[in-house]
C-alpha positions as CSV (number, residue, x, y, z in Angstrom):
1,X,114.8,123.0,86.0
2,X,111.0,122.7,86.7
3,X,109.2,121.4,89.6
4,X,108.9,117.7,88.1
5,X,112.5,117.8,87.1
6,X,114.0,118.6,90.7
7,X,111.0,116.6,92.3
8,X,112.1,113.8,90.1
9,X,115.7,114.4,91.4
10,X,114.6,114.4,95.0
11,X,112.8,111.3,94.5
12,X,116.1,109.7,93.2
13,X,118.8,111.1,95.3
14,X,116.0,109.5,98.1
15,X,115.9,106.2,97.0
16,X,120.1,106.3,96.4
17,X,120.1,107.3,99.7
18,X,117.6,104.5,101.2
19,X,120.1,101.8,99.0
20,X,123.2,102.7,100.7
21,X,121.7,103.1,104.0
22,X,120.6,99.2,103.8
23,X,123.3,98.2,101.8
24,X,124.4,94.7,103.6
25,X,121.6,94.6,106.3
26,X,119.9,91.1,106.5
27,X,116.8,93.2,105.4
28,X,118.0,94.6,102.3
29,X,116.5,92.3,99.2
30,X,117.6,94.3,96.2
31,X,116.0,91.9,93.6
32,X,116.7,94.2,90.8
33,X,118.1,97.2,89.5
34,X,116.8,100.9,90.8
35,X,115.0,98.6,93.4
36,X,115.0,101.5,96.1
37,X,113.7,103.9,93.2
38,X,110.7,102.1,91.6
39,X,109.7,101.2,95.0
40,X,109.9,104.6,96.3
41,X,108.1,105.6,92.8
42,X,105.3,103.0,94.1
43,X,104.9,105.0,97.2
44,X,105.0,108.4,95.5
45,X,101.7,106.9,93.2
46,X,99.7,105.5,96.4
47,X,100.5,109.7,98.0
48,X,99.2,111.3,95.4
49,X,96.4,109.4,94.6
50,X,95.2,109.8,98.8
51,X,96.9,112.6,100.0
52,X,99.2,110.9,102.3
53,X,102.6,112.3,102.9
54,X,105.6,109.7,101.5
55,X,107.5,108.9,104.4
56,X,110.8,109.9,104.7
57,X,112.4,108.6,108.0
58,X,115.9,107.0,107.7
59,X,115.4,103.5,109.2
60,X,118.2,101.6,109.3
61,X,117.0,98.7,110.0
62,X,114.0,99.0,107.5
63,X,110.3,100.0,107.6
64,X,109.4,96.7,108.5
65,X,107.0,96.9,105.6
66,X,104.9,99.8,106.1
67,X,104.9,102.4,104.0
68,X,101.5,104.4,105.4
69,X,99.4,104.7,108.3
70,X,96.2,106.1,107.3
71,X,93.7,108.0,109.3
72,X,91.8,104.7,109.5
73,X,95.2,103.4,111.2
74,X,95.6,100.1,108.8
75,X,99.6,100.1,107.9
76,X,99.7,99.7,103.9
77,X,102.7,98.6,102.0
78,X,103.1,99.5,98.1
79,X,105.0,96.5,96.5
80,X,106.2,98.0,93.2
81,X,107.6,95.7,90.3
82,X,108.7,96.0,86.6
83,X,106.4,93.1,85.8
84,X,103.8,93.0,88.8
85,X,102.5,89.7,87.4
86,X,102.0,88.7,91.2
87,X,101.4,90.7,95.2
88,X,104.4,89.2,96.9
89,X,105.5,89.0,100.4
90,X,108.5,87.2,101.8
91,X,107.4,84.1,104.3
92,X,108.0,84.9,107.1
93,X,108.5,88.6,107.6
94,X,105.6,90.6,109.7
95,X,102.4,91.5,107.7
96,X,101.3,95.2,107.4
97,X,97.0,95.5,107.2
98,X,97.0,96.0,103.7
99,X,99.3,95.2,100.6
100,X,99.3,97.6,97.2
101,X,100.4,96.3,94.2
102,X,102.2,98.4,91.6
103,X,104.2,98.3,88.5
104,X,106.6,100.9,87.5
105,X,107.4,101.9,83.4
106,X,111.0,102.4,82.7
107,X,110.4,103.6,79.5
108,X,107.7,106.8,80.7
109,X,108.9,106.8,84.3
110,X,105.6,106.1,85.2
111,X,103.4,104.0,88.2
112,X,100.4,102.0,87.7
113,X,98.6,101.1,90.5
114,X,97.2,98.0,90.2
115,X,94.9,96.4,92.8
116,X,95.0,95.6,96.9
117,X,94.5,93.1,99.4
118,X,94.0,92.6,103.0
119,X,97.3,91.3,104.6
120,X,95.4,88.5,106.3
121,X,94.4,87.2,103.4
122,X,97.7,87.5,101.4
123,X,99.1,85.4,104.7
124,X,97.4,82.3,103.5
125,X,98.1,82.7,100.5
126,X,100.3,80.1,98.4
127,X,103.9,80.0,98.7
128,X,106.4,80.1,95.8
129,X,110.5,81.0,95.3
130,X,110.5,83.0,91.9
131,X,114.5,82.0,91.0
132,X,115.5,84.1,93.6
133,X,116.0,82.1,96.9
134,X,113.1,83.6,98.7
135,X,109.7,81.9,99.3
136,X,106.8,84.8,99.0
137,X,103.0,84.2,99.8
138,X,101.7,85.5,96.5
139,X,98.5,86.3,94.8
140,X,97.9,87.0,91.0
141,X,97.6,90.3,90.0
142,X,94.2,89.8,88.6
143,X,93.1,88.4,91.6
144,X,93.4,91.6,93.5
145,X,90.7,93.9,94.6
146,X,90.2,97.1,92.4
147,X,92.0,100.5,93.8
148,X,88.6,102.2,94.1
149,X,87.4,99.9,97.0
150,X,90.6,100.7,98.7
151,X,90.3,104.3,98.0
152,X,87.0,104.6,99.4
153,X,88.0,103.1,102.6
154,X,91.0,105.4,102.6
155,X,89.2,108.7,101.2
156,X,90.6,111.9,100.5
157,X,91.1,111.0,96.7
158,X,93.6,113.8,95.4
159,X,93.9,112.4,91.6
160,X,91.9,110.0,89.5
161,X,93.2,106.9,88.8
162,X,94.4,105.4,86.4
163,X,93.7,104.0,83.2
């Protein structure tokens, strides 16, 4: 096995780990399949792109939506999505600092990160179910500000980004 193939079985024996952990917690919003995985796979991207450690902490009752502290001490959460049309957030839930928004590749197995936005601003934003029962503040995907402002906030760039 080589070091992508077991990190890539780390990654999902995590994220199988994470779904049965919240599985029937109030918290828990698995709005499709391998939800735990292509979100963890989100997180994974944002790491190696900054150098920040994924965090692995068992929460049962969630992460309450932060996914990193970094050094500059903003909380960031990495929404991940199959079709990232739109940065969502369910109304109602805390805000971290800063939202991410990716979209994961069956197909390749592969993230693309895809723009950022402060948390503030995503708070007054408009407010839409999408045929799931759940209003989210959202902005457009093309709305977003481009990685490369985030990362030079954030520094320590590890990886180039993305085409």
């Amino acid at each position: 096995m080589t070091d992508d193939e077991l990190f890539q079985e780390i990654i999902k024996q995590e994220a199988l780990d994470r779904h049965n952990a919240h599985r029937g917690h109030a918290s828990s919003r698995p709005l499709s399949e391998n939800y735990e995985y292509i979100g963890l796979r989100g997180e994974v991207e944002f790491a190696k792109l900054t150098g920040q450690m994924v965090d692995l902490t068992r929460r049962l009752r969630g992460d309450k939506g932060i996914d990193f502290i970094v050094p500059m001490m903003f909380t960031i959460d990495v929404k991940t999505a199959r079709r990232a049309f739109n940065l969502i957030h369910e109304e109602g839930k805390p805000f971290a600092d800063i939202y991410i928004l990716a979209q994961y590749d069956d197909e390749l197995d592969f993230v693309s990160l895809i723009g950022w936005e402060w948390g503030h601003i995503l708070k007054k934003a408009p407010v839409q179910d999408f045929g799931y029962g759940i209003n989210n503040h959202y902005i457009a995907a093309e709305e977003l500000r481009p990685m490369e402002t985030l990362i030079k906030r954030v520094g320590n760039l590890n990886a180039k980004l993305h085409d």
